[in-house]
VEXKE-61122 format. One record per residue (C-alpha): y, x negated, z negated; residue in one letter. Coordinates in steps of 0.05 Angstrom, whole numbers, padded with zeros to 5 digits, always signed. Example, Ala and Ser with C-alpha at 12.3 -4.5 7.8 and 13.67 -1.06 7.14 Angstrom:
BEGIN
-00090-00246-00156A-00021-00273-00143S
END
This chain:
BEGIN
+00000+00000+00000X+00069-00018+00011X+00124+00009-00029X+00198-00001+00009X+00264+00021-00034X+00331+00022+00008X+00395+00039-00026X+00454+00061+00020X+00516+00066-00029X+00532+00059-00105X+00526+00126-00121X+00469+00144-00060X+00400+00115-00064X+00349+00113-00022X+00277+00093-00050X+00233+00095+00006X+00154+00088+00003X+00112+00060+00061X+00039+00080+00057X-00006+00059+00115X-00056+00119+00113X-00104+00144+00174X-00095+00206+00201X-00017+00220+00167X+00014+00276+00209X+00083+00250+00235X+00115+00317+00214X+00171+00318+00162X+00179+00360+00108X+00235+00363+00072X+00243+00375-00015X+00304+00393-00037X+00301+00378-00115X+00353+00441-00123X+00298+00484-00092X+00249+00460-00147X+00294+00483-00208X+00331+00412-00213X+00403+00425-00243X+00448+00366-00229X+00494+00382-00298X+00475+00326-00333X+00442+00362-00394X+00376+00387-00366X+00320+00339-00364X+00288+00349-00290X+00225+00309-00300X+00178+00324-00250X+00111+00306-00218X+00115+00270-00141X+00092+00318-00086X+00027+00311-00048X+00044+00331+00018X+00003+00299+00080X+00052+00277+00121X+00125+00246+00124X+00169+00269+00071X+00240+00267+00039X+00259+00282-00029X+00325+00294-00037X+00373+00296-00101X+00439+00321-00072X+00498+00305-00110X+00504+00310-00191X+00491+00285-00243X+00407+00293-00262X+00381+00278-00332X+00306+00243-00320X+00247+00232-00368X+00201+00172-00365X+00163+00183-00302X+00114+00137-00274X+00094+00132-00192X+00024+00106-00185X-00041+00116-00153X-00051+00135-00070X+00007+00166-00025X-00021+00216+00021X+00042+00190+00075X+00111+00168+00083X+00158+00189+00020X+00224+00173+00026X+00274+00185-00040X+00338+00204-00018X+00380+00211-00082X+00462+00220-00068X+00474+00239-00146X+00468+00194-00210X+00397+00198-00250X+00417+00193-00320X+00363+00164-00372X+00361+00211-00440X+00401+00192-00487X+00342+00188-00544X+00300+00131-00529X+00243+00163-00575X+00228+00212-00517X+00197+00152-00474X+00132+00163-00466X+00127+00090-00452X+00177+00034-00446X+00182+00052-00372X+00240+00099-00345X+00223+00094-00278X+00162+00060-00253X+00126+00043-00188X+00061+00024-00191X+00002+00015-00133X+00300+00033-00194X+00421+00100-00229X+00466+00110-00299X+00412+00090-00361X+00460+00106-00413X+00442+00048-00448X+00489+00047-00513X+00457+00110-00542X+00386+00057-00548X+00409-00009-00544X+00396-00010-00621X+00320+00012-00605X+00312-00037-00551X+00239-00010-00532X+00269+00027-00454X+00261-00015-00385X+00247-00002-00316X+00191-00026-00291X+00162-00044-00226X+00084-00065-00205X+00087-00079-00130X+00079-00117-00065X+00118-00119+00000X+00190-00088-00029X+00249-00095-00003X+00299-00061-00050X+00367-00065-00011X+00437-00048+00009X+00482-00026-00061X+00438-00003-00112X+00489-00004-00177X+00456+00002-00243X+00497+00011-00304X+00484+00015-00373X+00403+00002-00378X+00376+00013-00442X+00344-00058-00437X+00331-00095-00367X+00352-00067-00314X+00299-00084-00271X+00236-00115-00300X+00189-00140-00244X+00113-00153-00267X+00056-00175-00223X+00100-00162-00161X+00091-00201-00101X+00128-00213-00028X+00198-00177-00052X+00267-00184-00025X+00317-00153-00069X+00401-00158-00047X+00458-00127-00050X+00461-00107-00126X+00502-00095-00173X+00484-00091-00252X+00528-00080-00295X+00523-00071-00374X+00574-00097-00433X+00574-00165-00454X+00551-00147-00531X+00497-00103-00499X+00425-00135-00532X+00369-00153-00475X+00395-00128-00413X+00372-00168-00372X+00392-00164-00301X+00328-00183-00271X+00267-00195-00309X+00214-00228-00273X+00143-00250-00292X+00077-00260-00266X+00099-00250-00192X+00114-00293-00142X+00143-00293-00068X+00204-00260-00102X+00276-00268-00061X+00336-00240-00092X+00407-00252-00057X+00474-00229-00043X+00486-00188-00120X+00535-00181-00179X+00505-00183-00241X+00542-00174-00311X+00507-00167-00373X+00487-00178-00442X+00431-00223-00436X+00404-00267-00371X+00431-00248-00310X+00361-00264-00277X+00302-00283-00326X+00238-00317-00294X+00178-00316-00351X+00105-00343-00349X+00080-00338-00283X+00137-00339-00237X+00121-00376-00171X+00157-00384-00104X+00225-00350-00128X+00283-00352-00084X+00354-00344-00116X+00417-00346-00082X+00497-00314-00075X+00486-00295-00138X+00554-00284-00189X+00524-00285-00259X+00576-00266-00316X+00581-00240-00370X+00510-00262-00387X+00472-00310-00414X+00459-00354-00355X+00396-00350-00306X+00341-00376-00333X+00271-00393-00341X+00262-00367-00398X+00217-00380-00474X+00157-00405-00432X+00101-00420-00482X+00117-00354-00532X+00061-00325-00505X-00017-00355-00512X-00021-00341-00435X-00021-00417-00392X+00013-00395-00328X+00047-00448-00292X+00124-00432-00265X+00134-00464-00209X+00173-00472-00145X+00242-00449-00167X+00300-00447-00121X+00381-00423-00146X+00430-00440-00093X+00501-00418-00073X+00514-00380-00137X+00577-00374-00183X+00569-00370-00265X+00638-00340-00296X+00647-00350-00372X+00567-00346-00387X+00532-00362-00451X+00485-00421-00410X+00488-00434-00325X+00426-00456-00305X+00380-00457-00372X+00304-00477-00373X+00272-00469-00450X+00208-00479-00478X+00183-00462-00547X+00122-00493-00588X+00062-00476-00611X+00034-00468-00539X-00019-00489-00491X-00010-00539-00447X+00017-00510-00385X+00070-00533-00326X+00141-00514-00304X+00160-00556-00249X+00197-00564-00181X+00247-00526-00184X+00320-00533-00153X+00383-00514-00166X+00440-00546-00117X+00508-00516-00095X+00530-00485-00162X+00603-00465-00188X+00613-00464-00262X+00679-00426-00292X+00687-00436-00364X+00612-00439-00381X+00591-00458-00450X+00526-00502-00435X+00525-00511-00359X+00456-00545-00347X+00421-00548-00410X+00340-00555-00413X+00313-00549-00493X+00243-00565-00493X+00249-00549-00578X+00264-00478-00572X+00219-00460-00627X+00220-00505-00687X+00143-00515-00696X+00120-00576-00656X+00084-00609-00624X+00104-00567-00551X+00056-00554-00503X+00096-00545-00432X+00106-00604-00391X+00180-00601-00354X+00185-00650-00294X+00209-00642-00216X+00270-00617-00233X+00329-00625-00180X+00400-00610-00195X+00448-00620-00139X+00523-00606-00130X+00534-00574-00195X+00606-00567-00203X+00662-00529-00251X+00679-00523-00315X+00653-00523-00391X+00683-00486-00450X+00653-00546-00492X+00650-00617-00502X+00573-00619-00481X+00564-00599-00405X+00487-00627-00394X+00442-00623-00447X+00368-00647-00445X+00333-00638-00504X+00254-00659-00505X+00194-00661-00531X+00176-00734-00556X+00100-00719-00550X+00113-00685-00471X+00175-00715-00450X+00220-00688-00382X+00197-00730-00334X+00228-00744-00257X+00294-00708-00262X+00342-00717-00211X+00427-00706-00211X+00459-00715-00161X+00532-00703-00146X+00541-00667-00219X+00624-00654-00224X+00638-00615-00294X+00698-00620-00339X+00714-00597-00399X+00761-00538-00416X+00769-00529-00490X+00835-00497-00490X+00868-00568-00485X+00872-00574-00412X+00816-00604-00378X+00792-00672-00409X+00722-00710-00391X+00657-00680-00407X+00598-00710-00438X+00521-00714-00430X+00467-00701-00490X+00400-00724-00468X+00331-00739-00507X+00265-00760-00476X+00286-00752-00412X+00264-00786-00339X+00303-00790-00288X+00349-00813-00232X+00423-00803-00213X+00464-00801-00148X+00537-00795-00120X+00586-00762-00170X+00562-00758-00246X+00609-00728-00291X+00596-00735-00341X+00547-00789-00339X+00475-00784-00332X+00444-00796-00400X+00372-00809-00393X+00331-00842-00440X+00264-00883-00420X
END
């Protein structure tokens, strides 16, 4: 099965679903929510089941504003469903009315009205998938945790984006990803309260790019070893984006006890930084209870280039028993700004490998 989601404008989605079936008649049927009791008021909750029509079909939400349920898509299509939604889906405001911590979820994303459950922080949307392209202005706003949460996905392309909660909003994440790979996301605006994209155990083969990140935490790959899985992340890529006033830029932590497990070559070249507090900063000590388990190495960080709101623009803090091995700066251009005026940034490194090229500022720092 493939599972395609096209959004046309802020306030007008399209979630489209391409089933390869035999015998699907090419006749379309139209479903007008309105005709099936929906009331676009924004009081009554319009949960319903998905049709099973044999055949090509729309689903329309016309214009309102529709309270939703958690509701769940899974299992076999019977032909071509297309979601054609030109109102706003509005989550409930209690979160205790989840039936799970899924709002919306495709399996085989829209106002969440997040601040009435940001307290409870148990809501997300989630997605199990292949072969999605989710594109062209979806705006979410609000989620009661991340906005989109992508799990054992694989072959996406996701652009054109924007998310959008308050800075003091607790785990929002923009986009959570883990144990999928083959993921591209491109061209999107992302302000939150958390990580702007978060890549957990088991990302592989993630492309990142024209991305502006902030508020938010910074994108990262993300508490690797907090779980007793051992999947590897590997083959990172975050190019051509822009970080404005974030908690971190491009992060990568790690946190002991784990088992021994990999993140490695990974890139991150042709970044801005605007008043970022920790602009490249790896912590392979995230969790105080050594010895750590994850080995960090292949790392490649090129044209990095802005400003910090600290002293400390790189920091590399590692493990002495599995220390960061074959690191590589090149052209690294970061001030500080403290308030002061711009002044000369420094570097903070521990059991670190590396090697250095063109422009370092500050200078590289690493130890052998």
């Amino acid at each position: 099965m493939a599972l395609r989601s096209i959004i046309s404008t802020t306030l007008s989605l399209v979630l489209s679903f391409y089933i390869t079936e035999a015998n699907v008649s090419s006749q379309t049927k139209n479903f007008n929510v309105i005709n099936y009791s929906a009331i676009g008021d924004g009081k009554m909750d319009n949960t319903q089941d998905a049709c099973e029509y044999h055949g090509m079909s729309i689903v329309m939400v016309p214009f309102g504003k529709y309270v939703l349920g958690s509701i769940t898509f899974m299992g076999y299509y019977n032909g071509s469903m297309d979601f054609v939604i030109k109102g706003t889906i509005k989550a409930p405001t209690n979160p205790t009315t989840f039936k799970t911590n899924t709002w919306m979820g495709f399996r085989g994303n829209l106002d969440g009205w997040g601040h009435a459950a940001w307290p409870y922080n148990d809501c997300s949307k989630n997605c199990h998938c292949s072969h999605l392209p989710v594109r062209s202005n979806l705006k979410s706003i609000n989620s009661k945790n991340a906005h989109i949460n992508l799990f054992a996905c694989y072959n996406m392309s996701i652009n054109h984006l924007t998310l959008l909660a308050p800075q003091d909003s607790p785990n929002t994440d923009g986009i959570h990803i883990g144990d999928s790979s083959r993921i591209n996301i491109y061209r999107s605006i992302i302000k939150t309260g958390d990580d702007c994209i978060d890549m957990v155990s088991g990302s592989r083969d993630i492309d990142i790019s024209d991305i502006l990140c902030g508020p938010g935490h910074s994108t990262s790959i993300d508490s690797l070893g907090g779980s007793p899985k051992r999947e590897d992340v590997n083959r990172i890529n975050v190019r051509n984006c822009t970080f404005v006033a974030t908690q971190n830029g491009l992060r990568i932590k790690t946190w002991a006890p784990s088992s021994y497990s990999l993140a490695s070559n990974m890139s991150f070249e042709n970044i801005i930084m605007q008043n970022v507090r920790n602009p490249i900063i790896i912590d392979q000590n995230y969790c105080p209870y050594p010895p750590c388990g994850r080995k960090i190495r292949n790392i490649t960080l090129n044209n990095i280039r802005g400003t910090s709101s600290t002293k400390v623009a790189v920091k590399i803090n590692c493990s002495g028993s599995f220390q960061c091995k074959d690191i590589v700066l090149r052209d690294i251009d970061l001030v500080s700004d403290v308030g002061y005026g711009q002044m000369a940034a420094i570097s903070n490194c521990t059991n670190v490998s590396g090697s250095s090229y063109g422009i370092q500022h500050p200078p590289a720092c690493f130890t052998y």
